[in-house]
C-alpha positions in Angstrom: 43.0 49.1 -67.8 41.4 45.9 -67.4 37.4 45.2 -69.1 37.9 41.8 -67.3 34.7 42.1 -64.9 36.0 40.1 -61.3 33.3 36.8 -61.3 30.8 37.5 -58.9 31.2 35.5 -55.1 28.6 33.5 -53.5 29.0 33.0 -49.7 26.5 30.0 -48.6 24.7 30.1 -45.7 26.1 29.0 -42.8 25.5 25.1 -41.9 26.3 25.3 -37.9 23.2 27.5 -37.3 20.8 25.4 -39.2 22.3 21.9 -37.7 22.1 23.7 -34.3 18.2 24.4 -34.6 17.9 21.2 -35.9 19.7 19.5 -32.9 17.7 22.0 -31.1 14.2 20.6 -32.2 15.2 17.1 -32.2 16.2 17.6 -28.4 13.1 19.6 -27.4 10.7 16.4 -29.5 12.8 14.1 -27.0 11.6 16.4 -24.1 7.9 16.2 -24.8 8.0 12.5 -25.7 9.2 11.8 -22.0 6.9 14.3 -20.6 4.0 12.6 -22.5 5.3 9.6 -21.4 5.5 10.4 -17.7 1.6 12.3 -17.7 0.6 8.8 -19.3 2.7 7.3 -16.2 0.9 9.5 -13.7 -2.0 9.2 -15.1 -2.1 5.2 -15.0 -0.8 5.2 -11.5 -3.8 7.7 -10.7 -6.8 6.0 -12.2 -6.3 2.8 -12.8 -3.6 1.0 -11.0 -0.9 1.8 -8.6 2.4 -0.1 -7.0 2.1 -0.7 -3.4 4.9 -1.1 -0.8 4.1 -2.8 2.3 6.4 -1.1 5.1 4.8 -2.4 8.4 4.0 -5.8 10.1 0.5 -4.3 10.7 -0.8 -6.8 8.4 0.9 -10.1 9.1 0.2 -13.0 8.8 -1.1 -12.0 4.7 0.9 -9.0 4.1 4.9 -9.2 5.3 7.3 -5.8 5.6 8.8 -5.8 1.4 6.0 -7.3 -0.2 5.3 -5.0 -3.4 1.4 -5.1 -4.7 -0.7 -3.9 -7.4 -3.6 -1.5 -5.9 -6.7 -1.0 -8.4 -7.8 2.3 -8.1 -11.2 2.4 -9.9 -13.2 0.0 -7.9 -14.4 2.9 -5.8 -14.4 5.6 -7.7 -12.1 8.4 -7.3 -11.3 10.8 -4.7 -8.8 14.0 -4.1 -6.6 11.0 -2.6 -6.5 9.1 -6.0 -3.5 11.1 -7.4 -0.3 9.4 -7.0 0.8 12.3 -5.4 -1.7 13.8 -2.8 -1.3 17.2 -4.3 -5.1 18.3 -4.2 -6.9 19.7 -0.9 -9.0 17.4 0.9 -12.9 17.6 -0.7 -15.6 15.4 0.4 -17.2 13.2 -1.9 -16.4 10.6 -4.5 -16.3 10.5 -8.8 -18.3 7.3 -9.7 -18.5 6.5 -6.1 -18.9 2.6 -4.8 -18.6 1.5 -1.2 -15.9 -1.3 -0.7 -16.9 -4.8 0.3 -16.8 -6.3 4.2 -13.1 -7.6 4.0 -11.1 -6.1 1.4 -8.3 -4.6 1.9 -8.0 -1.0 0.8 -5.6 2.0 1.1 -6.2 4.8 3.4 -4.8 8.4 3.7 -5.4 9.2 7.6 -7.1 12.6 7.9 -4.8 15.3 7.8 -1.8 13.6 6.6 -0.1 12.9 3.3 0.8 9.1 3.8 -0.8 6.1 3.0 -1.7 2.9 5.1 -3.2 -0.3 4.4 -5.6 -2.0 6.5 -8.7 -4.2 5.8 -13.0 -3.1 5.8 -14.1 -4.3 9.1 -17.4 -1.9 9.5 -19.3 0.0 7.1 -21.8 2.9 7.4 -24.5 2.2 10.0 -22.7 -0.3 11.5 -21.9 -0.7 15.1 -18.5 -1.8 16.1 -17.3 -3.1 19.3 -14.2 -5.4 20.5 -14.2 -7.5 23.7 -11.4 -9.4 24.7 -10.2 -9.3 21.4 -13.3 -10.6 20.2 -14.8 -9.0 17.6 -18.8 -7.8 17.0 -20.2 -6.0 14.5 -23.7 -5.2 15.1 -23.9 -7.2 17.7 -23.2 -10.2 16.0 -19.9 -12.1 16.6 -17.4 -12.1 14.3 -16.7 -16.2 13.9 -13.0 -16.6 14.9 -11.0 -20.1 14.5 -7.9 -20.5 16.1 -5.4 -22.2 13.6 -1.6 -23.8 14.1 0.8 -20.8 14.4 2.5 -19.6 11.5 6.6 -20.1 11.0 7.6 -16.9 9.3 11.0 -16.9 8.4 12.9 -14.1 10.4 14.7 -12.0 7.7 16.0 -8.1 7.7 12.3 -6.9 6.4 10.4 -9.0 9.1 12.8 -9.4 11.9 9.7 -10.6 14.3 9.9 -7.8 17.1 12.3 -4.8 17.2 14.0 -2.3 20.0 11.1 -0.2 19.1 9.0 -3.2 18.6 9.5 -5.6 20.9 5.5 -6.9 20.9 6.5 -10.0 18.7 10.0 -10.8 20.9 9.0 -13.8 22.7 7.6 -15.5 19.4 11.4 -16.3 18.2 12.1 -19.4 17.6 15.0 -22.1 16.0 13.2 -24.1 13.4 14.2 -28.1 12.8 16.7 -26.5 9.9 18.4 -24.4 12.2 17.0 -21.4 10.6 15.0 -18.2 13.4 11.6 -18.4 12.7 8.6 -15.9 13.8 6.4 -18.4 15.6 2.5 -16.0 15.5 -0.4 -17.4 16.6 -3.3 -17.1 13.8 -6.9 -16.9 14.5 -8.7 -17.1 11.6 -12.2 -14.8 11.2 -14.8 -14.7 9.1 -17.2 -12.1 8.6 -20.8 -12.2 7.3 -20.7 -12.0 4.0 -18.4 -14.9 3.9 -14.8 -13.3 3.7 -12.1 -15.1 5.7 -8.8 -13.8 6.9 -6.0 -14.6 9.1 -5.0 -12.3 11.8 -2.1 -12.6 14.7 -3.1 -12.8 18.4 -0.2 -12.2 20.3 -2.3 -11.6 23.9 -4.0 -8.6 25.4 -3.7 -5.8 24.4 -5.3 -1.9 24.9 -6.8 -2.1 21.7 -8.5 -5.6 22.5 -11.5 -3.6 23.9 -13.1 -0.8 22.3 -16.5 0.5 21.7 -19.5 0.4 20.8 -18.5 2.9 17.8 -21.5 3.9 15.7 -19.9 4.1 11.8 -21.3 7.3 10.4 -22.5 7.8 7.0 -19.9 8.2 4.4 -17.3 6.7 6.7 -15.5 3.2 7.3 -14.4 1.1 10.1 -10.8 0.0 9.5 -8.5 -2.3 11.1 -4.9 -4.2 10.6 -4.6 -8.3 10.7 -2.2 -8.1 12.9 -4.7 -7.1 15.7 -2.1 -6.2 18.8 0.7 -4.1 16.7 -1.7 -1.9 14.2 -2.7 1.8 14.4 -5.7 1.8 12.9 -9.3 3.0 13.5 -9.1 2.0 17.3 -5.9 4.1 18.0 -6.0 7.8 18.4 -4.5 10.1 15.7 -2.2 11.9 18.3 -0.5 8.2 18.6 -0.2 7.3 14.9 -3.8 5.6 14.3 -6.7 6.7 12.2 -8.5 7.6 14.9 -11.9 6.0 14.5 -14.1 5.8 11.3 -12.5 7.2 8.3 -14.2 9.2 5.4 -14.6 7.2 2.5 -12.9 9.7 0.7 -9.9 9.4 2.2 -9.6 5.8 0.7 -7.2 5.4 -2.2 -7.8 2.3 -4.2 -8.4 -2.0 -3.2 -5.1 -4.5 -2.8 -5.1 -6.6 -5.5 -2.2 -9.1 -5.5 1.5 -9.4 -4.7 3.9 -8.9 -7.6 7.0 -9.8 -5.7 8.8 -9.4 -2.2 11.5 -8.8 -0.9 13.5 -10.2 2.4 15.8 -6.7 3.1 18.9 -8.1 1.8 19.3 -6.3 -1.3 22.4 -3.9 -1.9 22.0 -1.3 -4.5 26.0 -2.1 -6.3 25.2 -6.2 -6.6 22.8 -7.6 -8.7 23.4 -10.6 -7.5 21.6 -9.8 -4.4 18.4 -8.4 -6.1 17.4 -11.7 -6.9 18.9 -13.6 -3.8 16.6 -11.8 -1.3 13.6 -12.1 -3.2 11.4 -14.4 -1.1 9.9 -17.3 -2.8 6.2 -18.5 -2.9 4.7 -14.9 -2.9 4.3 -13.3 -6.1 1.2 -13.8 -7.3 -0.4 -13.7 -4.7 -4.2 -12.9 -4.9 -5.1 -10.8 -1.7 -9.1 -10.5 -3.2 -9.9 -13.6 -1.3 -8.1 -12.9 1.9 
């Protein structure tokens, strides 16, 4: 017999478990560094400042259908609408409250919906509104109104002046000396008491061109669109789109601030080329504090 003693084996551990809880941990530190990054996101967009996308011709002549906007949303305070996402129920009252100002523009969250308009301070609490004629009062003072030339907006996929749906702003098509379709709106230009002037479009009667006198209660706002015969707004009853009269304070979401960029409807998705073709010139930048 043998005294030669076999040399002892080592087996070493094996390498694919420990690389695959490595890749493991290196894939679940990716995970939380996006979901910081997106709660950061969130919480930006929910308390300081939000994008804006204009999808209406309620506000024309300022505001066209693709403009994109920055909306601050600390100047008032903050609300159960402030949240990018209107997940919270609806509560009265505001954090670090602040009325807006006579003229800004501001975005609202009609009562008992999830969406989000944009429309401009007409009356605050106390006030009494009324409209005759299209002619505006607030407190029984007239609202000064100067009628300006009409404004050419080019005619474009985003703003295509007047619709099937939409026909109120039909009749203002016209050809302009380049040959281009222009939106041809009459602008009447008011200015409220504390100074803040605005545009808005006067296309002729209308039902809302008479309303009132509506007492604004406490804690609630008066708000209308520039373009004063195509907006549903505080004169327009919620059961046909509008807000329905004075809105609760709480129910406003932040203050326009200024246009970033627009766009004319003309983009497609698979050309870049286009991206930068239909944006519209002379826009971004915009300031919409003084308007």
């Amino acid at each position: 017999m043998s005294d030669t003693v076999p040399e002892a084996q080592f087996e070493e551990p094996a390498a694919p478990a420990a690389e695959k809880e490595a890749k493991g941990s290196a894939l679940w530190r990716e995970i939380k560094g996006l979901l910081w990054v997106l709660l950061a996101v969130l919480a930006f967009h929910s308390f300081i400042a939000k994008p804006f996308y204009i999808p209406s011709e309620s506000m024309m002549p300022g505001l066209l259908t693709g403009d994109r906007l920055v909306v601050s949303k600390y100047p008032y305070g903050w609300s159960w609408v402030s949240p990018s996402f209107h997940v919270f129920p609806a509560v009265q009252g505001r954090l670090f409250g602040k009325l807006p100002e006579r003229g800004d523009i501001v975005i609202v969250t009609p009562p008992g919906t999830r969406t989000d308009y944009i429309k401009r301070v007409i009356g605050l609490p106390g006030d009494t509104v009324r409209m005759v004629d299209g002619q505006l009062f607030v407190n029984d003072k007239p609202v000064k109104r100067q009628p300006l030339a009409a404004q050419m907006i080019p005619i474009d996929v985003n703003s295509p002046c007047g619709s099937e749906k939409d026909p109120a702003l039909y009749d203002f098509r016209v050809r302009g000396a380049d040959g281009k379709m222009y939106c041809r709106v009459p602008i009447v230009r008011e200015t409220m008491s504390n100074g803040r002037s605005y545009d808005t479009v006067e296309l002729g009667q209308s039902p809302e061109d008479n309303f009132g006198p509506e007492l604004v209660p406490a804690g609630h706002l008066w708000l209308m669109g520039d373009n004063r015969d195509d907006s549903a707004d505080s004169r327009v009853p919620e059961w046909n789109g509008g807000l329905g009269g004075p809105v609760p304070w709480e129910n406003i979401g932040g203050r326009a601030e200024f246009i970033t960029f627009s766009l004319n409807g003309s983009t497609k998705w698979y050309n870049p080329l286009s991206w930068f073709e239909s944006l519209r010139s002379g826009r971004a930048g915009r300031s919409l504090r003084n308007s």
